[in-house]
N, C-alpha and C positions, 0 to 999 in steps of 0.2 A: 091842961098842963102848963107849967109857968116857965114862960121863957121860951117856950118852942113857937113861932110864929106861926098863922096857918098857912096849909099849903094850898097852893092852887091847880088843879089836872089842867095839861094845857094836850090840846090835840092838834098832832102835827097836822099841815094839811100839804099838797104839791098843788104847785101852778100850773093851769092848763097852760101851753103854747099854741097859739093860733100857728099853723104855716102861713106865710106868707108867699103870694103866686105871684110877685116881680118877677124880673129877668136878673136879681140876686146878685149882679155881677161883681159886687162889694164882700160877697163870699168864693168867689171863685178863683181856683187856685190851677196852675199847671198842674201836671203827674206826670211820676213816672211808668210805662206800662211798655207792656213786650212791641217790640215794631212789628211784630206779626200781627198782634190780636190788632193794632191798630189800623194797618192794611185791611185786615179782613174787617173790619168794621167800616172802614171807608165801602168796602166793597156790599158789605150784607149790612149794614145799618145796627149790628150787633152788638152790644154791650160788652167792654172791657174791663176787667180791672185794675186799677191802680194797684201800687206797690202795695199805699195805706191801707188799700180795702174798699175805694171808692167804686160805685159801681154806673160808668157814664157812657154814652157815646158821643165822643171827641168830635165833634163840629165847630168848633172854636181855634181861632187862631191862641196858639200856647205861649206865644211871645207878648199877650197882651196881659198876660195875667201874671203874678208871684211865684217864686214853685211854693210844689205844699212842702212845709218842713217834716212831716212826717214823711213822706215819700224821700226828700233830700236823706235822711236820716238812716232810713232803709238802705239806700243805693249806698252810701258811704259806709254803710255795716259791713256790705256783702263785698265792695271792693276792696278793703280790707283785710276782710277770710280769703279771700282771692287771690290776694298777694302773700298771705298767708304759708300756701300752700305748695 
């Protein structure tokens, strides 16, 4: 046909990610989570959740790290419908 260039099939592909087993501390962000679960996690080694969804047990000092802005985000939602009301 004249004038129609040929085409070419192109197949997507995805990038594997290797994890990386540093101490990551370059991704590590505060949260915010219930001061309950965080007691009992000091206390049973137990896993909490963050606001975001993160799922950690907090053995780090929080004052050395960012908050996460997903978590800041959340908590500023809720304090809002809270006053709200």
């Amino acid at each position: 046909m004249a004038g129609i260039p040929d085409l070419e099939t192109v197949t997507p592909t995805q990038a594997v990610v290797e994890p990386t087993l540093d101490e990551g501390d370059h991704d590590r962000f505060s949260h915010y989570a219930r001061k309950a679960d965080i007691v009992e996690s000091a206390v049973t080694g137990r896993p909490v959740v963050a606001l975001c969804g993160k799922v950690w047990v907090p053995n780090r000092n929080p004052d050395r790290y960012p908050m996460c802005p997903t978590c800041r985000d959340i908590f500023e939602q809720k304090k809002k419908a809270e006053r709200g009301n």
